[in-house]
Each structure stands twice: as C-alpha cells, then as structure tokens.
C-alpha positions in Angstrom: 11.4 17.1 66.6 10.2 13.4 67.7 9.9 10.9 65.5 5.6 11.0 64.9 6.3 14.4 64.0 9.3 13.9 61.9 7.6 11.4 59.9 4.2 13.3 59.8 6.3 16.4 58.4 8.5 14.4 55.9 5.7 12.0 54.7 3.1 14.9 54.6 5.8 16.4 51.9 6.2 13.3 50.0 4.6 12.6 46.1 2.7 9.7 45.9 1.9 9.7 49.4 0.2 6.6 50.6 -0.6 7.7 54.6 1.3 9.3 57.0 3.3 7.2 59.3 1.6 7.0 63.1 2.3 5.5 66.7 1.0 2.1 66.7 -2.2 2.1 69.2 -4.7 -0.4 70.4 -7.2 -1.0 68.3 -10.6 -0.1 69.5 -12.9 -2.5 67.9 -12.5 -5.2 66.1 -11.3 -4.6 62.4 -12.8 -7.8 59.8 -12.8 -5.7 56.5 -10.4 -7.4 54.0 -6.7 -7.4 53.9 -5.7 -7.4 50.0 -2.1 -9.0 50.2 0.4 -9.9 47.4 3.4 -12.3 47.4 6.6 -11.9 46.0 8.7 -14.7 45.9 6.8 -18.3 47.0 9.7 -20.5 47.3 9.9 -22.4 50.6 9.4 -19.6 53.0 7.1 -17.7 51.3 4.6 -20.5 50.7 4.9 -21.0 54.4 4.0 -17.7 55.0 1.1 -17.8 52.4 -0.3 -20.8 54.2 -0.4 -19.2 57.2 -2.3 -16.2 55.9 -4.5 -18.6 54.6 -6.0 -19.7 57.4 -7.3 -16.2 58.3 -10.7 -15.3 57.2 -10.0 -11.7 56.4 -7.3 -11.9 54.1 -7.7 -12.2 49.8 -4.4 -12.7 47.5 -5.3 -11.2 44.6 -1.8 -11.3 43.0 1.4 -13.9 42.9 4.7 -13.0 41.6 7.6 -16.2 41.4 10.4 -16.5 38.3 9.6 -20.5 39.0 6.3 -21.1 37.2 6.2 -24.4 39.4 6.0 -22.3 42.6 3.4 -19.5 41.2 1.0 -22.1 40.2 1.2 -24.1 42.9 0.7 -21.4 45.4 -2.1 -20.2 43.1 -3.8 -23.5 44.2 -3.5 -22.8 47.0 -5.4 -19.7 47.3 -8.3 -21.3 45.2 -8.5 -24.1 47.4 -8.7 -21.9 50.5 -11.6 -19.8 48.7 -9.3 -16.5 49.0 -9.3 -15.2 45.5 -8.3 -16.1 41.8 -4.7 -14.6 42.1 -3.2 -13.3 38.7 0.4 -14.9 38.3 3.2 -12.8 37.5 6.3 -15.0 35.7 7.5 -12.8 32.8 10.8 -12.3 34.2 13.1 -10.4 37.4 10.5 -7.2 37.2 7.5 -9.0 37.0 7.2 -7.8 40.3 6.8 -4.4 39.6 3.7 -5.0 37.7 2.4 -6.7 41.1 3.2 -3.4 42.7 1.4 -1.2 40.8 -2.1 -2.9 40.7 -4.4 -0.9 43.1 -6.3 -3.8 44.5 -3.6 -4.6 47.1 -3.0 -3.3 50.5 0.7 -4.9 51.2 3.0 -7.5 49.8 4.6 -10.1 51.0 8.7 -10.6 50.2 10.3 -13.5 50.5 12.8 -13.2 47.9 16.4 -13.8 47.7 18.6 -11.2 49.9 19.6 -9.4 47.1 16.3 -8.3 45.2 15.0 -7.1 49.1 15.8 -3.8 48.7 14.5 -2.8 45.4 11.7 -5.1 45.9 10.9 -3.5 49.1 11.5 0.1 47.6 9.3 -0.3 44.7 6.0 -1.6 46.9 6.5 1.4 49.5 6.6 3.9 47.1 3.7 2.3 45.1 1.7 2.8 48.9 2.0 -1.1 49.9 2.7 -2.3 53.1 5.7 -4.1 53.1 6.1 -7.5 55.1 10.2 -8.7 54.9 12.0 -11.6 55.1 15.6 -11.2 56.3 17.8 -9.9 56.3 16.1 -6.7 54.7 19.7 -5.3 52.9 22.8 -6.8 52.2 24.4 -3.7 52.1 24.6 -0.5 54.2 23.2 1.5 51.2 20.6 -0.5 50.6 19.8 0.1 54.7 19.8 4.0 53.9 17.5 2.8 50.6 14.8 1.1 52.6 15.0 4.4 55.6 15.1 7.1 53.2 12.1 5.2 51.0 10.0 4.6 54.5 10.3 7.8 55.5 9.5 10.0 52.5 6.5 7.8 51.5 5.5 7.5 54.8 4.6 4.0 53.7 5.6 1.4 56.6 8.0 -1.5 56.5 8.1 -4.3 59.0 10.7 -7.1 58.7 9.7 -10.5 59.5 12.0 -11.2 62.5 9.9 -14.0 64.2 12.1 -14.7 67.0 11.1 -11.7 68.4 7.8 -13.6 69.3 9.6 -16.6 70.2 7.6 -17.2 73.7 10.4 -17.2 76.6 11.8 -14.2 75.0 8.7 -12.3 75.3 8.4 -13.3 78.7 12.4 -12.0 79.4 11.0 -8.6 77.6 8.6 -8.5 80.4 11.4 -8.9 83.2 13.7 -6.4 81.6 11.3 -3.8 81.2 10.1 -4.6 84.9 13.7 -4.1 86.2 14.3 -7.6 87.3 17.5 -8.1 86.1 18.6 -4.7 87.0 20.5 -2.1 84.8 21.6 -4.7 82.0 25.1 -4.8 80.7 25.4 -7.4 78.4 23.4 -9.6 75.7 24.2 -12.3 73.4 21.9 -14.0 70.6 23.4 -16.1 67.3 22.5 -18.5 64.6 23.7 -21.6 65.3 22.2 -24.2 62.9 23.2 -26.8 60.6 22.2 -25.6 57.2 23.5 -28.3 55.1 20.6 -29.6 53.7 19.8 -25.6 52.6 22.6 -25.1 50.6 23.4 -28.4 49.4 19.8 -29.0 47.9 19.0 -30.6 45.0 21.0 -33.5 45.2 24.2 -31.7 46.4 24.2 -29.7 43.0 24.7 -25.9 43.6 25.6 -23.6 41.3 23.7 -20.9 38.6 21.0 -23.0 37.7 19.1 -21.6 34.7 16.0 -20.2 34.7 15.3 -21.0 38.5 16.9 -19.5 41.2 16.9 -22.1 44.1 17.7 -21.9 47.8 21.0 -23.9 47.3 22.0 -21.6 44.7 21.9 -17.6 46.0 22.4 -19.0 49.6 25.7 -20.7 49.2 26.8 -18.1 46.5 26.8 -15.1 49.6 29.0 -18.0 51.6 31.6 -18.5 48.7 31.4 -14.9 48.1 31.2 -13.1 51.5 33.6 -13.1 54.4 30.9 -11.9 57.0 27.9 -12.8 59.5 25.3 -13.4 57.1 22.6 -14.1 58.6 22.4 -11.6 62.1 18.4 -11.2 62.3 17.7 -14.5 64.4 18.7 -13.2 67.4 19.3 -9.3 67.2 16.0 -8.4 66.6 15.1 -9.4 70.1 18.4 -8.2 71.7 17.1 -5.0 70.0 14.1 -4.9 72.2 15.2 -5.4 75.6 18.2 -2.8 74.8 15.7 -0.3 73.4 17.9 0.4 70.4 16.8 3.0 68.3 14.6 4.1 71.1 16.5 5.2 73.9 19.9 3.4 73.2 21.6 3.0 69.7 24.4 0.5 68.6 27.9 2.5 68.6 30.8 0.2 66.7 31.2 -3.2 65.8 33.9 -5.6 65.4 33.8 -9.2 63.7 36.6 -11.6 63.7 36.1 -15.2 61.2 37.6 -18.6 61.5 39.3 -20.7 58.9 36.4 -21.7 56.3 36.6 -25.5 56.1 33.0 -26.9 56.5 31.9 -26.8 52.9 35.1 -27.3 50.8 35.5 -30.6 53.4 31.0 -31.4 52.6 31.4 -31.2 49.0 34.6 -33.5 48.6 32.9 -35.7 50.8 29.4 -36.1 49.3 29.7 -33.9 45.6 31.9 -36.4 43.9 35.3 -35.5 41.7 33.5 -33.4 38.9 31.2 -31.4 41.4 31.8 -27.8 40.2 32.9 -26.4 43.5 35.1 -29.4 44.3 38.6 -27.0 44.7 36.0 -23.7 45.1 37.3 -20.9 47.6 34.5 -20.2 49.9 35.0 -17.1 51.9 33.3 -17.0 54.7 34.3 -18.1 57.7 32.8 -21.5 59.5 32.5 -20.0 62.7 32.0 -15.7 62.3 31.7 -13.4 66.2 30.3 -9.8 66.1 30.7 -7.8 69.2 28.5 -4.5 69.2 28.9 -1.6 71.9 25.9 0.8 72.3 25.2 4.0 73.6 24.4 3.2 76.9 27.1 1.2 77.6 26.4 -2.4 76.6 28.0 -5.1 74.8 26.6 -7.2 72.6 28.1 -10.8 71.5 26.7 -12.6 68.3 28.3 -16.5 66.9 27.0 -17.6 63.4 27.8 -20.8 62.9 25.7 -23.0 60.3 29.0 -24.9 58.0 30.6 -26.9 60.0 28.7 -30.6 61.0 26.6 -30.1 64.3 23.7 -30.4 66.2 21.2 -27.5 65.6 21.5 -25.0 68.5 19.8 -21.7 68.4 19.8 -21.4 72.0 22.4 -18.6 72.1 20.3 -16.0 74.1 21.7 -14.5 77.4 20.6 -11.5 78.6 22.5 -9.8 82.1 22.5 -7.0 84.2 23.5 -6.0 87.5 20.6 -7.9 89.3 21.2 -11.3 87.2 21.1 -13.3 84.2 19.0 -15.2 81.9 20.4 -18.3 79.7 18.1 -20.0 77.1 20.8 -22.4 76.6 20.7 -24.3 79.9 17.5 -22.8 80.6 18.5 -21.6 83.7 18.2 -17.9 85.2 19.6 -16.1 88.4 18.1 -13.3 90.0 20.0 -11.8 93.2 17.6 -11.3 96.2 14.9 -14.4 94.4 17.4 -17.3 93.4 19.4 -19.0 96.6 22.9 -17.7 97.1 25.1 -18.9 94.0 22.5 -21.5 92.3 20.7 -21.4 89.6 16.9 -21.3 89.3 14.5 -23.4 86.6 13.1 -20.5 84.0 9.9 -22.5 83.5 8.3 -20.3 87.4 9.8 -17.5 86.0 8.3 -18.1 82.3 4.5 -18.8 83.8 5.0 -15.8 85.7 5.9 -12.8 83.0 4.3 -14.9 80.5 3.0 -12.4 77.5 -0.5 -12.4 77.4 -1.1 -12.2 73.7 0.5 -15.8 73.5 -1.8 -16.7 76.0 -4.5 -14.9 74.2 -3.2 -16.5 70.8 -1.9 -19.6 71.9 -4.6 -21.9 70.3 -4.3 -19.8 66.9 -0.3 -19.8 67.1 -0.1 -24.1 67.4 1.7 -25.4 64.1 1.8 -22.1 63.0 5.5 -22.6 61.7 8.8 -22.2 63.9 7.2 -23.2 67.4 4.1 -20.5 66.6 6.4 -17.7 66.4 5.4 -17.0 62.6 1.5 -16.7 63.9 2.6 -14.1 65.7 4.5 -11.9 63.3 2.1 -12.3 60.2 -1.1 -11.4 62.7 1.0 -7.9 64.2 2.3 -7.5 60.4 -2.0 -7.9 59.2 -3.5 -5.5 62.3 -0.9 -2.6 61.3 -2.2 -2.8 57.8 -6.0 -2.7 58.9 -5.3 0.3 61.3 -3.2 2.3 59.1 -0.5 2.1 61.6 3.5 1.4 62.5 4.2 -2.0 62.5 5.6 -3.4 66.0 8.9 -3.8 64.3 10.0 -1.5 62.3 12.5 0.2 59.3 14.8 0.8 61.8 15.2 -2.6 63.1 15.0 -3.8 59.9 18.5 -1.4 58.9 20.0 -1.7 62.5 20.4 -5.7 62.3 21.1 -6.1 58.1 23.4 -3.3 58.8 25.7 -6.3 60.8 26.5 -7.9 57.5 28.4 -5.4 55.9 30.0 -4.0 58.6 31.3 -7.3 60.0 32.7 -8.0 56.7 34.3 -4.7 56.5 35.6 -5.5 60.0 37.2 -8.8 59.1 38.4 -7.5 56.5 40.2 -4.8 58.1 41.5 -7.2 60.9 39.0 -7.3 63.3 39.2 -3.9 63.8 36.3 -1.7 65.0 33.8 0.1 62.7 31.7 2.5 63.3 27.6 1.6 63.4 25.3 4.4 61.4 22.2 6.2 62.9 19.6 5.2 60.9 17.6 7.7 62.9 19.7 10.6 62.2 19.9 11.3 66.0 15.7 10.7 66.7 16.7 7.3 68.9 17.6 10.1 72.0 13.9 10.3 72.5 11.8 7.5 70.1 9.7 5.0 72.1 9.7 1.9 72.2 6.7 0.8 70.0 7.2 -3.2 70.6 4.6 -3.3 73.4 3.2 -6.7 72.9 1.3 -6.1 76.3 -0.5 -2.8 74.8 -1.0 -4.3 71.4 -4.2 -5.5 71.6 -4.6 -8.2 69.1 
C-alpha cells in the first residue's frame, strides 16, 4: 500500500475526521477565499511570523493565545491595525491554548511555542481538524516524534514544520542540480548551525533562570543547554539535506552517532559578564560547545552535522556541502566543482551555476519574498504552509520531516551518552519510504 492510500485508509477510519490526507497538486486557479489562522505563542518568532501573514490580503486571525499578556495584546494590535480581524486573546494560563483549538472559526494555527509544549500543542490542533504550521524543532523527544506521526496520520489532519532554510535560494537552486544528475550519484552531505546565540540566551540583562509568570527565550532555551548533552537544534540544515537525499521518499536515515566537546562557553560568559551572585555562576551546563552528528542512510550516504552556538564567534551558517560522484557544492567558500564543466582541479564561482538552476518560484516571488525575514526564506514557507490549507492538501514539508530531523536530538544524546556509539534511526514511515515521492517539488508547486 503507498502512502495516499495508506493515509486515505487510516484517516478515512479516524473519529473526528477533519479531511483525508492527499498528494499535494498544482492549484488550478487561483484560490482568494479567506484563510482563518490562529497563533499560539507570539514571542519573538511568532510575531515575526504574524507580521508576515499580515501582509497577505487573504488571511483573518481571529484568535491569539500567549501566557505574556504583553505579547497577546500587542500582537492583537497588530492585527487591528492591519484590518485582519478583532482577535480574542487567550492568557488564562498553559491550556489556554486548547480553548483556541476548539473554536470552529479557524482553519490552522500557528506554533511558535517553546520546544517542549510542540507536541501537545501540535497534537491537540490536529485532532481538533487545524492545520498545523511548526516551529522547530517539532519534538524533543522520540516519543513525542511517534505523537505528532501517529496524530497526523489517524486524523488525517496535516502538519508542516517551519524549516525555512529549505527555501533558502542557493539551496533551491542545488535541489535543481541534484535532481538533474549534475553532481552525479551523491555520497555525502553536510549542513549545521553555526551561530552565536549569546544574545538569545543571555537576554534580559544577562539574567536567566525560572522567571515567574513569563517564560522568556533566555529562560527555556538555556535550560535544554544546562540540561541536555545533545544537538539541539538539528532543523537548520537537515531539512534541506533531507530533500536532495529523498529521505523518507526513496532513501531513509539508518543510525546515528554524536560525539560532544568539553562545555566551557557559558560557564566562561556568565563569570565574565553575570557578576559573583548570578544564579548560574558555578552551574553545570551539559551540553557540549561544539556537538557532530554523523547519519548513514539507506542508500549509502553519510551525513555530517556541527552545532556550535556557545562558544564566542562569528555567525556562520554556511555549513552546506553537498557531493557525489560528479562533484561538489560548498556554500561556505561559495565554490562548486563539476567534472566534465569546471577546468581540471579548480574550482568554479556558484553565482553561473545559481542563475542557471535558479527556482522559478523565487523568481516568481522574489518581489513578495524581500524583507520577508531571514533573507526571504520565511515568505516562502508561510505562502507553501497558506496554499496547502486553501487546497486541502499535503504541505511541501511534511510530518515526516518534521520526526526525521527532531528525531537527531534525542538520539544524539543517547549516542553521547553511550560513548559515541551508534544508534539506530526509527522509520517514521513504518517501511512506506521504499516507494513515497518526493512531494517538495517547488518547480510543480504552482504558487
């Protein structure tokens, strides 16, 4: 049985049933009926993603959930300045957002939440027959990856997790030359997150800690790196290593092993700027400053992922590198070789390469995508996340990528844990990658 009919059977079986799960396909006219969307969670991300879908003119937010009072009202205004409802506010405590869930006015939700309410959050919305949109990563734990499958797939109700570098332009454009052979059979990828994220989780004045009543960026955040001995944040890059391997569609990731350095770059940060009675002065963070994954898959590839956001540095989240046996691609010195095109032994510029297997919905959208947050790439993923929702379809990114890259975090803990030895990756498919699709065919979209 293949995944559409999978889904159609399971969903078609399910109570509450929202819609049944389908291929996404090119829309055939253009859809301008109203998108009814609520936001969970309007912190700092989330009101960036609420300004974007602000400045669409078929979008109304009829609802707002937040614990911060501050951050619900002020995203109320803005909805009532952009003219795109009178949203009711839900505050009254962690499941407020349940209420949201429920009302029958909306079509999707927004999350945007701290990693540990994703799944239930997520969970409660699909089978309440919303649309879920997802920041990442979507679990912190592999059970809460089976929680968000299992969920999707009895409801039939879709998920799509907000992995925006997926649409990141020069990666869409190496998408086009894998899938047009030019680098050959590929054997190896790499991606990471290598970003200075001081001024994240030492926020408000270099105070972190339980703060009461508000849960803040610099709290949660910094908690999972004094807690957690793993690669926490894995999405940035593997979403779009996902693609050009086809995993879960053709390919699927096999075992994992992490190894973690000495943790020194926030013990060393708050001696140096929290002053002698800073509550973590003498903490024990866990995780390790500089944290390697390496994946093996299926079809013989390895995969290589570095997070590295404690230690001082400039911010570098140029880690992509794609290879097969007919060349390579590096984002980092923006160089590419290509056997039988590139003279013998020397690199080529990837700017001829870029203009050439340029995606045409970024030249379609490239107007729309300017200033849309992170280089335009979060235009892209809120308007694919939108046109799902209007035709009833399978977002671009789905349930499965959303599992197959959270699913790195506890494994790679497991893995340090154990050593560095090798763990063994779940099918989140239960065997359906052998013959699913790919359904990330931003050429075929058609928005």
């Amino acid at each position: 049985m293949n995944r559409k009919d999978f889904l159609k059977t399971t969903s078609a079986s399910a109570a509450g049933l929202a819609f049944p799960l389908k291929s996404f396909h090119v829309p055939t006219k253009k859809d301008d009926r109203l998108v009814k969307v609520g936001f969970i969670g309007t912190g700092s991300r989330g009101t960036g993603h609420l300004r974007g879908i602000l400045n669409r003119n078929d979008i109304e937010v009829p609802a707002i959930c937040d614990l911060d009072s501050e951050n619900a009202a002020r995203a109320k205004q803005m909805v009532l300045d952009a003219g795109r409802g009178n949203p009711e506010l839900y505050t009254d405590g962690p499941d407020a957002y349940k209420k949201l869930v429920e009302r029958d006015d909306l079509d999707a939700v927004f999350i945007s939440t701290p990693w540990e309410y994703h799944v239930e959050q997520s969970v409660a919305a699909m089978r309440a027959g919303k649309y879920v949109a997802l920041e990442i990563p979507a679990a912190i734990s592999i059970e809460g990856c089976w929680d968000l499958v299992n969920t999707c797939e009895e409801t039939g109700v879709p998920l799509m997790p907000l992995k925006n570098t997926c649409y990141q332009r020069d990666v869409m454009a190496v998408l086009n030359m894998v899938r047009e052979g030019l680098f050959g059979e590929l054997v190896h990828a790499q991606c990471g997150y290598q970003h200075n994220l001081y001024g994240v989780l030492f926020r408000d004045d270099a105070q972190f800690g339980p703060h009461e009543g508000r849960a803040r960026a610099s709290n949660w955040r910094t908690i999972h790196n004094l807690k957690r001995n793993a690669l926490l944040y894995p999405d940035h890059g593997t979403g779009a290593v996902g693609h050009w391997l086809d995993i879960h569609r053709g390919n699927q990731y096999l075992t994992l092993s992490a190894a973690a350095s000495k943790a020194k770059g926030l013990s060393n940060y708050v001696k140096k700027h929290g002053g002698e009675n800073h509550p973590y002065r003498d903490a024990d963070f866990k995780k390790g400053d500089i944290v390697t994954a390496t994946l093996t898959t299926a079809n013989g590839e390895t995969v290589i992922i570095i997070h590295d956001t404690t230690l001082p540095r400039a911010d570098n989240n140029k880690a992509f590198r794609v290879q097969g046996t007919n060349g390579l691609w590096q984002l980092e010195a923006d160089r590419i070789y290509i056997e039988g095109r590139s003279r013998d032994h020397r690199w080529d510029e990837f700017q001829p390469y870029q203009d050439e297997f340029d995606s045409s919905v970024w030249k379609k959208h490239e107007e729309d995508a300017r200033g849309a947050g992170h280089g335009g790439k979060d235009f892209f993923i809120r308007n694919a996340f939108i046109e799902s929702v209007k035709q009833k379809t399978t977002p671009p990114i789905d349930v499965y990528d959303a599992a197959s890259s959270a699913a790195i975090v506890a494994l790679s803990e497991q893995s340090i844990a154990n050593g560095g030895s090798a763990v063994s990756f779940p099918d989140f498919t239960r065997g359906k990658w052998v013959t699913n699709k790919p359904i990330f065919l931003p050429e075929e979209l058609g928005y």
